[in-house]
C-alpha positions in Angstrom: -24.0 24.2 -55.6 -26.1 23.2 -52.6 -24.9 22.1 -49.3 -24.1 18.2 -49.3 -23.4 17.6 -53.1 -20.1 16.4 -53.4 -17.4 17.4 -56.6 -15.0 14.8 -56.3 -13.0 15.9 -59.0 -10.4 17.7 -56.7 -9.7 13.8 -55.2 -7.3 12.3 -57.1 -9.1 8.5 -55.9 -11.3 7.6 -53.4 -10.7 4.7 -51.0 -12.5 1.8 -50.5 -14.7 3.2 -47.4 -15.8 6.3 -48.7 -17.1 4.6 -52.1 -18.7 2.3 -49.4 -20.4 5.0 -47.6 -21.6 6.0 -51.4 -22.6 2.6 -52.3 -24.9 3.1 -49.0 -26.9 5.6 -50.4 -27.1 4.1 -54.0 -28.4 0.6 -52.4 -31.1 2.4 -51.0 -32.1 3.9 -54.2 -33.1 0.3 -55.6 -34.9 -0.5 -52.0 -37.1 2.7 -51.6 -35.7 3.9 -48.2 -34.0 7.4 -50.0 -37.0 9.0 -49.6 -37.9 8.9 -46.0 -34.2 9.2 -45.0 -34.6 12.5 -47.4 -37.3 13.7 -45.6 -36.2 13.4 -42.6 -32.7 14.5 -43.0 -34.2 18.0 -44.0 -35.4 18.8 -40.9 -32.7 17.5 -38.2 -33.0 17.5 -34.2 -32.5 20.9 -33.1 -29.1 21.5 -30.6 -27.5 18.0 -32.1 -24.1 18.0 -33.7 -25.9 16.1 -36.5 -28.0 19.4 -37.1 -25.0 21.4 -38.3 -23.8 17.9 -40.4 -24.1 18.4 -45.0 -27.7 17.2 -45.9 -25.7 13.9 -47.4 -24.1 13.3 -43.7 -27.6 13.6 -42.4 -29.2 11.3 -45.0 -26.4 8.9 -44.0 -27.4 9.2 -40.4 -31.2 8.3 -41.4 -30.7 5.4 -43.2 -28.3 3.8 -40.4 -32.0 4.1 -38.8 -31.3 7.3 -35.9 -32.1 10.9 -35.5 -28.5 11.3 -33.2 -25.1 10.5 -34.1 -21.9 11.7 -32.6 -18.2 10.7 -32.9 -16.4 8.5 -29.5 -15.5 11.6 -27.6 -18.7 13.4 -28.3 -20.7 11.0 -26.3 -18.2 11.0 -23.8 -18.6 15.0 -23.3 -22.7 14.1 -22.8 -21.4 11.2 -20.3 -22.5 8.5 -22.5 -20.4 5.5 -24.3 -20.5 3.5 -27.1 -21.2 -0.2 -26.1 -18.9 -3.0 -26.7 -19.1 -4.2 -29.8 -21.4 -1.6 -31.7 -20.3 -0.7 -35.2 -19.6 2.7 -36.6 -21.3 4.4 -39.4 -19.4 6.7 -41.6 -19.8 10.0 -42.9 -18.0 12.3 -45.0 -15.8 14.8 -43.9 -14.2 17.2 -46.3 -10.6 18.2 -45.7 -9.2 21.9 -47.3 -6.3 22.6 -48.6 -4.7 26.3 -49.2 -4.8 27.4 -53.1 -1.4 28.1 -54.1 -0.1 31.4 -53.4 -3.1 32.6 -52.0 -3.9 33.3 -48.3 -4.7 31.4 -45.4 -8.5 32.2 -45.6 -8.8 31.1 -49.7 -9.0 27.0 -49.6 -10.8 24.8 -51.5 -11.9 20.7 -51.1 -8.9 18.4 -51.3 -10.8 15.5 -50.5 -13.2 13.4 -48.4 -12.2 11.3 -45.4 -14.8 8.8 -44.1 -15.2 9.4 -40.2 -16.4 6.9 -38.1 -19.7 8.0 -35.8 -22.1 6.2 -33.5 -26.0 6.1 -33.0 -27.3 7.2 -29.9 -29.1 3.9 -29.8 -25.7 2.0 -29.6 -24.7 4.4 -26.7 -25.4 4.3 -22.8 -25.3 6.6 -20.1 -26.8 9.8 -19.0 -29.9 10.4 -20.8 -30.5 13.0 -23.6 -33.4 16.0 -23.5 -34.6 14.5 -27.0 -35.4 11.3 -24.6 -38.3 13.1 -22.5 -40.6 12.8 -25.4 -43.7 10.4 -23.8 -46.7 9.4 -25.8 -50.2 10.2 -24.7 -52.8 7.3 -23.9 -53.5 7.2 -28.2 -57.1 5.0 -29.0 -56.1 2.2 -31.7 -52.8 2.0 -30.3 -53.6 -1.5 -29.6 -54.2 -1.8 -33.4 -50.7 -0.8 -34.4 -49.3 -2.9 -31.6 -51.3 -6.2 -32.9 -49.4 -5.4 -36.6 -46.5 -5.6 -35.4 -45.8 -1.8 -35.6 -43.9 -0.1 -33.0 -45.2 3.8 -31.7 -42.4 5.8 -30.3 -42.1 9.3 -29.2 -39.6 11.5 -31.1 -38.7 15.0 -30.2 -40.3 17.7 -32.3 -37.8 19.5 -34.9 -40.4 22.1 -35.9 -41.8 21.2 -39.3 -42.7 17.1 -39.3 -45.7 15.7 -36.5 -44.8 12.1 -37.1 -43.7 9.7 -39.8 -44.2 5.6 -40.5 -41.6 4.0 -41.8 -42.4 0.6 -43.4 -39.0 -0.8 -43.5 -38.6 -0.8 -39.4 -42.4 -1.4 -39.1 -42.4 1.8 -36.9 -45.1 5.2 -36.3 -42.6 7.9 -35.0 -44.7 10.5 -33.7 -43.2 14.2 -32.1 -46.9 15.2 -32.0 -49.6 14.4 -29.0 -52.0 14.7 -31.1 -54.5 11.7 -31.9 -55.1 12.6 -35.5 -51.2 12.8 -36.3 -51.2 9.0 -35.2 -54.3 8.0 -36.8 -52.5 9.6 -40.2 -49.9 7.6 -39.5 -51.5 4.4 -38.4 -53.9 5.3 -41.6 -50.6 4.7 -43.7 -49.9 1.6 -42.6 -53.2 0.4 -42.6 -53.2 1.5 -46.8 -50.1 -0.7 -46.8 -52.1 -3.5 -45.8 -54.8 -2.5 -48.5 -52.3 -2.4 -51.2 -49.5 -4.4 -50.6 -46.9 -1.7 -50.6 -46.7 1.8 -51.1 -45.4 4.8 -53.3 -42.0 6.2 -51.7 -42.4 9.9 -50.9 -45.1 11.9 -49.9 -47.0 10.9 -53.0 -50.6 13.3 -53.3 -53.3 10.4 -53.3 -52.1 8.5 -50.5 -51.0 11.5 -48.4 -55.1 12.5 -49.1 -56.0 8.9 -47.8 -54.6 9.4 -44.8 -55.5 13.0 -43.7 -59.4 11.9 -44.4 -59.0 8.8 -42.7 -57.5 10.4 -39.6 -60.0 12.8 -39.6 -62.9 10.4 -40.1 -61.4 8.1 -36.6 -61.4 11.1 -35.0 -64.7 11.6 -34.9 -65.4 7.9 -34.9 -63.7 7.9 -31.5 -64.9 11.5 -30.3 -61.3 13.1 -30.4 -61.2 16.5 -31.0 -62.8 16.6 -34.6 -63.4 20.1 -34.8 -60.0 21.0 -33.7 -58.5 19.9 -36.7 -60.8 20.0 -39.4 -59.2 23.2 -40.3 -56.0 21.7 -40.9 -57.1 18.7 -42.7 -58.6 20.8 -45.5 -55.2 22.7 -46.0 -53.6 19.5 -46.0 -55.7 18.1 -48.2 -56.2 21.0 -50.5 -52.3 21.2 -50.9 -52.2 17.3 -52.5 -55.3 18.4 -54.6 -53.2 21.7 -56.6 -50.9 18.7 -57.2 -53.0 16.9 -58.8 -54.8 19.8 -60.6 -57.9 18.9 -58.3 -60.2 20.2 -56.0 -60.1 19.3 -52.7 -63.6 17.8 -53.0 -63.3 15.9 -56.5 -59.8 14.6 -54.6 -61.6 13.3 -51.9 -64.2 11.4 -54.1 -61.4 10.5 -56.5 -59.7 8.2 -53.1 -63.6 7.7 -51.4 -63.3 3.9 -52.2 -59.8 3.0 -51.0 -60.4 5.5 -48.1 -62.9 3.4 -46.9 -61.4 0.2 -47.2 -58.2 1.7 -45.0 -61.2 2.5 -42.0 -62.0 -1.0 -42.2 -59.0 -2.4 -42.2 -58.3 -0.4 -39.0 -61.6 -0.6 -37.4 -61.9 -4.3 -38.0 -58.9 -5.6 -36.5 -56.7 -5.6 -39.5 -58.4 -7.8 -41.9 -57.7 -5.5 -45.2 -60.8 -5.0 -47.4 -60.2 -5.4 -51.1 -60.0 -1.9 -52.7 -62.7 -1.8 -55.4 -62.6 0.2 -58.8 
């Protein structure tokens, strides 16, 4: 069974906190957020506790909106502390008991207990080396900004460049690079277009995006050639999805494509997508 999915028919009942810290994940379900916290949660902060956390601990983690978590005494051995009046989240912890008549080394799940952790951004103190991560002087910043849309710098963990995340109206990005922010600030400019968007990385709007980004880049003379490379693998891996070429995909999202460069590149007014 993979890491992170539960059997709980060892526990004779669970209490009312760890069905809470279940009910957390199932309420997210019905509002979209699973996916994200998913995505994220597969690839954690390198040299964290959180890193060596269940997949399910992590996805907790995610949803409570931070990349770090740590229990009370392991923020204290970084020389930071939880502030007054912040709230723990929970995760699940599984306790082992010996099999009967077996040795020390045979055990098996007994139960769950929630434990109570803390996100870094409810902490103070000494600062972290996941903190140093500065953004660049990024064109169309300003157009993010004017939506409402925060743009922080995250630290890199090796497989994602950047992510936006509708619900906290936020472009995380652990890439310098202008075209990971214009695929990002692409995403939320297709929000506008739409209304909403498709949870997950779904192929068509993943597609929008990449072209977009690659079509400000050389709008605003960033580095086009650098990347054109990568937009066609990206690209091209949506397309198989969709049993496309990389070409018919393209014309298949021409249209809604360009109404997401307007949007951006005429301060935010969203053009109507036509058929």
């Amino acid at each position: 069974m993979p890491e992170g999915f539960f059997v709980f028919k060892e526990v004779p009942a669970m209490n009312d906190r760890v069905k809470n810290v279940l009910n957390t994940i199932i309420e997210k379900f019905k509002s979209g957020g699973i996916p994200e916290a998913v995505a994220l949660a597969s690839f954690p902060i390198p040299d964290t506790p959180s890193a060596k956390w269940s997949f399910t601990n992590r996805t907790l983690m995610f949803l409570s909106g931070t990349g770090d978590a740590r229990g009370f005494r392991q923020w204290q051995e970084v020389n930071r502390w939880v502030q007054k009046g912040a709230r723990a989240i929970y995760i699940l912890v599984p306790c082992f008991r010996r099999k009967a008549d077996e040795t020390d080394e045979d055990e098996i799940i007994a139960y769950f207990k929630p434990t109570p952790v803390f996100r870094f951004e409810d902490t103070e103190g000494d600062p972290l080396d996941h903190e140093n991560a500065t953004l660049p002087d990024l064109p169309l910043i300003e157009t993010a900004q004017k939506w409402g849309i925060s743009v922080t710098a995250v630290p890199g963990n090796y497989r994602y460049r950047g992510y936006y995340s509708p619900e906290r109206h936020q472009i995380a990005l652990a890439s310098p690079e202008e075209k990971t922010f214009f695929h990002e600030l692409s995403h939320a400019a297709h929000e506008k277009v739409k209304g909403s968007l498709k949870t997950g990385q779904d192929p068509l709007q993943e597609i929008i995006a990449e072209l977009s980004a690659q079509a400000l880049c050389y709008l605003v003379g960033k580095r086009a050639k650098e990347t054109i490379g990568n937009t066609y693998q990206y690209i091209e891996e949506y397309s198989i999805k969709m049993n496309l070429s990389p070409y018919n995909a393209c014309l298949r999202v021409l249209n809604e494509t360009e109404s997401v460069l307007n949007t951006i590149l005429n301060g935010g007014v969203p053009n109507a997508v036509t058929a």
